[in-house]
VOPA-547816 format. One line per field, with one value per residue (C-alpha): residue in three letters; residue number from 1; z, x, y. Coordinates in Angstrom, 2 decimals. Layout:
type	(ALA  ...)
seq	(NUM  ...)
up	(Z  ...)
east	(X  ...)
north	(Y  ...)
***
This chain:
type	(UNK  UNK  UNK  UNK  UNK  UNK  UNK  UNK  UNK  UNK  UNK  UNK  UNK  UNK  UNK  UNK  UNK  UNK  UNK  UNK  UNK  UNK  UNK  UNK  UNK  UNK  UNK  UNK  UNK  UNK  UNK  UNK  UNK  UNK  UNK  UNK  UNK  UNK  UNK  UNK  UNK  UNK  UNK  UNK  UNK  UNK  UNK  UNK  UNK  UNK  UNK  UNK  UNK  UNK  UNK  UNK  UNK  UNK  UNK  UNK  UNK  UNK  UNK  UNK  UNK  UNK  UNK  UNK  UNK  UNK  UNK  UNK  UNK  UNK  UNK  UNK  UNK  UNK  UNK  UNK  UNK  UNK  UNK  UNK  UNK  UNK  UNK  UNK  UNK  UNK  UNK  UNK  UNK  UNK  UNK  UNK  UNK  UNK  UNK  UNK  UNK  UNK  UNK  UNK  UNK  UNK  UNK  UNK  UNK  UNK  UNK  UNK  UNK  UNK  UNK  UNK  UNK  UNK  UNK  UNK  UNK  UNK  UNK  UNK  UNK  UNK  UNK  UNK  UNK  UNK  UNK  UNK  UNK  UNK  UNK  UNK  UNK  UNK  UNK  UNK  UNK  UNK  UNK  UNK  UNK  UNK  UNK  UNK  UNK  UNK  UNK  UNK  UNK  UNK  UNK  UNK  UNK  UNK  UNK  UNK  UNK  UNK  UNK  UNK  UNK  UNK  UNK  UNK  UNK  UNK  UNK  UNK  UNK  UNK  UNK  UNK  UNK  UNK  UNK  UNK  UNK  UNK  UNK  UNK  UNK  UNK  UNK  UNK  UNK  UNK  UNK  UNK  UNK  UNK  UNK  UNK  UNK  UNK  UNK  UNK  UNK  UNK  UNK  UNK  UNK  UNK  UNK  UNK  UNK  UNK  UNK  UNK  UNK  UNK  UNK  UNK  UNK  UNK  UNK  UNK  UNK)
seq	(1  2  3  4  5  6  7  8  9  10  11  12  13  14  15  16  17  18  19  20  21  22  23  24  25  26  27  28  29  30  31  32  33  34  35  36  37  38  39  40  41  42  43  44  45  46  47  48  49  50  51  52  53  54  55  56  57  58  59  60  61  62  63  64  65  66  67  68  69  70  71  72  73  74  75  76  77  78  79  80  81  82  83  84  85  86  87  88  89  90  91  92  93  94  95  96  97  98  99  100  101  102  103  104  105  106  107  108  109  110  111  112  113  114  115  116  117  118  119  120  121  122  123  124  125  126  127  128  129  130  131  132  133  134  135  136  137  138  139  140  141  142  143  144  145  146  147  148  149  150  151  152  153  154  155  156  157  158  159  160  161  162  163  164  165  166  167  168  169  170  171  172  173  174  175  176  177  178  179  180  181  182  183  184  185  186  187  188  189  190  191  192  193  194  195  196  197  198  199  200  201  202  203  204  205  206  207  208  209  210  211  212  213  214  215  216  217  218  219  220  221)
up	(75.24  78.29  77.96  80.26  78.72  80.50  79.01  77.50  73.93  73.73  76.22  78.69  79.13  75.33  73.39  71.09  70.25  71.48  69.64  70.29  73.06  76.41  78.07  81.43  80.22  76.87  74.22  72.77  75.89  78.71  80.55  82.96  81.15  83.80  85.58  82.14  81.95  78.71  76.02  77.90  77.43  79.53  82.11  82.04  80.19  76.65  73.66  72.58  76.05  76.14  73.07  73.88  77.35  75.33  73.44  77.00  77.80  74.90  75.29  72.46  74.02  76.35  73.34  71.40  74.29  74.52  70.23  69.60  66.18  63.64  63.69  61.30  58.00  59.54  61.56  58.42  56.78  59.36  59.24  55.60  55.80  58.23  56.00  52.94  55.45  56.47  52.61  51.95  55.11  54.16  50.90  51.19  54.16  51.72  48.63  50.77  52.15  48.44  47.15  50.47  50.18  46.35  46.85  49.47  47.52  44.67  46.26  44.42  46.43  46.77  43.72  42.56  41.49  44.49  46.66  44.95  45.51  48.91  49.55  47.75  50.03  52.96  51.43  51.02  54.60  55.81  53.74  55.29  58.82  57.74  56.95  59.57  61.84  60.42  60.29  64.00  64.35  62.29  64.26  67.67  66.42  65.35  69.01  71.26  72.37  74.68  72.51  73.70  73.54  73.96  73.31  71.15  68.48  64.96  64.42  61.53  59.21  56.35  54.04  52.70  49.69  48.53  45.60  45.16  41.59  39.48  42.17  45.24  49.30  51.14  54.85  56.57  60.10  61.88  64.95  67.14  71.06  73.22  76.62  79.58  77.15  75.48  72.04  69.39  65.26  64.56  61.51  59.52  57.05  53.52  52.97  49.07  46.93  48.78  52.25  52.50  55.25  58.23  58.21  60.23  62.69  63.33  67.01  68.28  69.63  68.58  68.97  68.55  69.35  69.99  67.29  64.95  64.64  64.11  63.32  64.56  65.38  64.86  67.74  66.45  69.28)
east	(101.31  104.03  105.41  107.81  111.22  111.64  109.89  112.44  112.36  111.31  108.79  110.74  107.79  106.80  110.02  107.94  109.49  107.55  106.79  108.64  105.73  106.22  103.95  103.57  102.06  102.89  99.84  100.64  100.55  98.64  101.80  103.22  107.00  108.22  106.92  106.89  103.03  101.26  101.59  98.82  97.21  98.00  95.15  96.37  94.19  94.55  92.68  90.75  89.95  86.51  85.68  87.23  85.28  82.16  82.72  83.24  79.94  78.07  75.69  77.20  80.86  79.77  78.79  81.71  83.77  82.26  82.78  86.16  87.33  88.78  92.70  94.54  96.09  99.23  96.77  95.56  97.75  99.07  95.85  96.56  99.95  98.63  95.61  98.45  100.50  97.68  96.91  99.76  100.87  97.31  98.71  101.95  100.96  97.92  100.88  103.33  100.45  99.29  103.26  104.08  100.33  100.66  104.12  103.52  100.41  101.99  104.82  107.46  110.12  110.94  112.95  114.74  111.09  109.04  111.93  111.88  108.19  108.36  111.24  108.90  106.39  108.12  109.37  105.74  105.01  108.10  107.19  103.39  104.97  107.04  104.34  102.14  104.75  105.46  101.73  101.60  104.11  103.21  99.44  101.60  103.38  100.41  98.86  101.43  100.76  97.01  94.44  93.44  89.81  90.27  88.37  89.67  90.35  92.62  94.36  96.21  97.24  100.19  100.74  102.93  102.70  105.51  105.67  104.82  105.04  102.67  100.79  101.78  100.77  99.71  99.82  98.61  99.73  97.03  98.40  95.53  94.61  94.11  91.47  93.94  96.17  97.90  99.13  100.73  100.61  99.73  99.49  96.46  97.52  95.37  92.36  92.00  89.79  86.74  87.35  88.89  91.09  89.32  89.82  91.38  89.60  87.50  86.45  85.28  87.02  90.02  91.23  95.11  97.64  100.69  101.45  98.75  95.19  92.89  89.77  88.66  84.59  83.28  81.18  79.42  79.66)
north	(124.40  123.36  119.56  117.89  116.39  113.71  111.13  107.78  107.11  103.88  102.24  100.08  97.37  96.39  97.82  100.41  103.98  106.21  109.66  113.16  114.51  113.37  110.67  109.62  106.33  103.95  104.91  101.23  98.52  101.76  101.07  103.93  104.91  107.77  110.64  112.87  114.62  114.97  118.39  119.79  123.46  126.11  125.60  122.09  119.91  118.77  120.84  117.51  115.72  117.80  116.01  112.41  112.40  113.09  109.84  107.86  109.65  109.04  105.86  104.35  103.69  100.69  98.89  99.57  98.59  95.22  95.11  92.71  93.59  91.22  90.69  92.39  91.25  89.49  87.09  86.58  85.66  83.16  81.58  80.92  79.64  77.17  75.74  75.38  73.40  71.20  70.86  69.86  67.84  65.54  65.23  64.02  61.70  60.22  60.04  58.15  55.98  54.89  54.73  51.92  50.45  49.72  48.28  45.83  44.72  43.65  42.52  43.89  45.08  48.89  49.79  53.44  54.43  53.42  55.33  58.45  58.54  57.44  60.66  63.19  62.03  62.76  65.86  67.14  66.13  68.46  71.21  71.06  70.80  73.93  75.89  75.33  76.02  79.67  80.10  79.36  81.72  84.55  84.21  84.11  87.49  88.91  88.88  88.88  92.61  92.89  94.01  97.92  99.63  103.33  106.65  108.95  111.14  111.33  114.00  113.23  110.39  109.74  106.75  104.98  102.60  99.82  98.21  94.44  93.14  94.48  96.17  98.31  97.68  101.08  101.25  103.92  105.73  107.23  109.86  109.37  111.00  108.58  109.09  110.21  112.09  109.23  110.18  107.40  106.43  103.48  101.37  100.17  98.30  99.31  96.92  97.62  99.65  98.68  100.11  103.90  104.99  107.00  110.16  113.22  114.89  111.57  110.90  107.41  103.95  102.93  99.29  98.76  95.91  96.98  99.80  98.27  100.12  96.93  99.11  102.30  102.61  106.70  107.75  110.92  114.26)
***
């Protein structure tokens, strides 16, 4: 194998570091990072690229590149954190409604009680504004990088699991080939029992944001 040096260690367009091999483009926004060439084989071409091209020739790959996969857990749970803060901004703007309504109605003047109702109110309609402003954000985060269709190949993956209470969260790092010689990990964070991690040695599409693998679609060759 003969590899170029010259490659930077972190990409200067989206900020990701980039692995140990050099690359003359950025496997996680396609962006061109220097004039480094990819770990090639001696007659110049990478070992896998006769089997990624297959899977850019195979009549499957238009339709997978047309496929837009679901966002990822983070998106997820952005989308959640903004339903809780609509939740709860409804309720505390129905609460503080009723608590003023019932007041005037009877006429009796806002006392201590009819305050500290009226301020809880408020307080839930500040916590639901709070939420579904993180939510926002989280969802912002979560696609901020261009979603990327590619051909290619994993060669290897590792996990890692944390713990989180009771139970533990497993995330696992694929190091997938990319078409044109691109070469990255990239995270897939574990979807439970019910959905196993791909495995090595599997060729298809991937589709990544940033260093996130969103799903990745087997093309058989």
């Amino acid at each position: 194998m003969t590899t170029s040096a010259t490659s930077p260690k972190v990409c200067p367009n989206c900020g990701v570091q980039l692995p140990d091999i050099p690359l003359s483009l950025c496997a996680y926004c396609a962006m061109p990072i220097g004039l480094a060439t990819e770990a090639k084989s001696e007659d110049g071409e990478s070992p896998n690229a006769p089997r990624i091209a297959k899977v850019e020739g195979h009549d499957q790959f238009a339709e997978a590149l047309a496929f837009v996969p679901p966002e990822g857990p983070a998106y997820t749970r952005g989308g959640q954190l903004q339903f809780r803060g609509r939740m709860m901004l409804t309720l505390g703007v129905s609460f503080t409604v009723a608590v003023v309504a019932s007041t005037v109605a009877v006429d009796s003047g806002f006392g201590v009680g009819q305050w500290i109702l009226v301020v809880l109110g408020v307080l839930a309609i500040a916590w639901g504004v709070s939420l579904h402003v993180r939510g926002s954000k989280v969802r912002k985060e979560a696609v901020a990088a261009p979603l990327l269709s590619r051909a290619g190949l994993i060669l290897d993956r590792r996990s890692e699991t944390e713990l989180d209470g009771l139970t533990g969260r497993t995330t696992y790092y694929f190091d997938i080939e990319l078409s044109g010689g691109m070469r990255g990990e990239f995270a897939w964070p574990g979807r439970g029992a019910h959905e196993d991690p791909y495995p090595s040695n599997l060729p298809g599409v991937a589709y990544t944001r940033g260093k996130e693998l969103l799903q990745f679609r087997h093309i058989r060759v």
